[in-house]
Each structure stands twice: as C-alpha cells, then as structure tokens.
C-alpha positions, 0 to 999 in steps of 0.5 A, a space after each residue: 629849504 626856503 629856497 626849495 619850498 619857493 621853488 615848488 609853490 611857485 614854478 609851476 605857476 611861473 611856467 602856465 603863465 609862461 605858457 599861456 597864449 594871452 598874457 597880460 598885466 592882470 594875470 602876472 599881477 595875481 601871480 605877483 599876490 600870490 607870491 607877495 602872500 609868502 615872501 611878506 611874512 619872511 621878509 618880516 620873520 627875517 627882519 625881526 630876527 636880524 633886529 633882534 640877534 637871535 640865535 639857538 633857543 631864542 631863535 627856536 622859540 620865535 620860529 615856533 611862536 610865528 609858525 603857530 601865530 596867524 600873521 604867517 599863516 601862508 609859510 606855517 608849514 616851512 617854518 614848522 619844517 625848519 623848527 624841526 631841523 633847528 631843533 634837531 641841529 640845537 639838541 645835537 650841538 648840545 649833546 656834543 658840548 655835554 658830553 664830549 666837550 666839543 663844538 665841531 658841530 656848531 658853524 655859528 658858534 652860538 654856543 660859544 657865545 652864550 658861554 662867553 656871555 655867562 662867563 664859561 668861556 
C-alpha cells in the first residue's frame, strides 16, 4: 500500500520532469522536497515502531495517534488507510482465536506472542 500511494503521488511528477525541455538541478531539487515531505515521516513512524517493537493493538494505536498527529500531516491519509486494514486483519485474527481456537490468520504470530507473554501459551 505505501508502495502504491508513492507510486501515484509522485510518478506523474517523475514523468513532467522527464518530459520537460529544459531540465536542471533546480527543478529536480523541488521535485526532490516534495518527495522528502512523505518519505521524512515514514522514515520516522518506521523508526519508532522497529525501536519500539510494536505489534497488533500497540502498533494500531501509534498508527492512529500519528495519522491524527500534525508531524505526519503529508502521509495522514495512508496512514488512516493502513489503520483501517490493520484494524480489519486485528479484529479478524481475534475473532478466529476466540471463536474457533485457531491462528491460521496471524502470519506474524502477534498473538501467540501475547499468550506466551501472559503465560497462555
């Protein structure tokens, strides 16, 4: 998903500059602010969740406070779309522990973690 929100803000500017006749380091560094303006944000949100080790709900709620937060401003909407589908795949992963006692659906095995942590295991 961040991959493709990339691709579509900034490809059609990728491809003017490309097409443009008179091409210099002053039109590639605002192309260069611009892109720097998202991939500042992420690089920071990723730093702190590898820091961290957040997973499942703790992840969630960091993703939600930084898409509400004004330092992420440039990527609010994507963050906003990746909440919703980590939201989605959480409640789904904890549906299927709770009521089938099963864990097909969690590839990162966050769940299992947290039962090992509380001693479930």
């Amino acid at each position: 998903m961040v991959s493709k929100y990339l691709r579509n803000k900034f490809y059609p500017t990728v491809e003017e500059l490309d097409r443009m006749e008179a091409k210099n380091l002053l039109s590639l560094q605002r192309q260069c602010v611009e892109l720097d303006k998202v991939l500042e944000p992420l690089k920071e949100l990723a730093r702190e969740v590898m820091e961290c080790d957040m997973v499942g709900g703790e992840l969630l709620n960091y993703l939600y406070a930084a898409s509400e937060s004004d330092r992420c401003a440039s990527v609010a909407d994507m963050l906003k779309q990746v909440f919703s589908l980590g939201v989605k795949r959480y409640c789904d992963t904890l549906y299927e522990w709770m009521a089938h006692c099963t864990l097909t659906g969690d590839i990162a095995h966050e769940v299992g973690c947290l039962g090992r942590e509380l001693g479930v295991d």
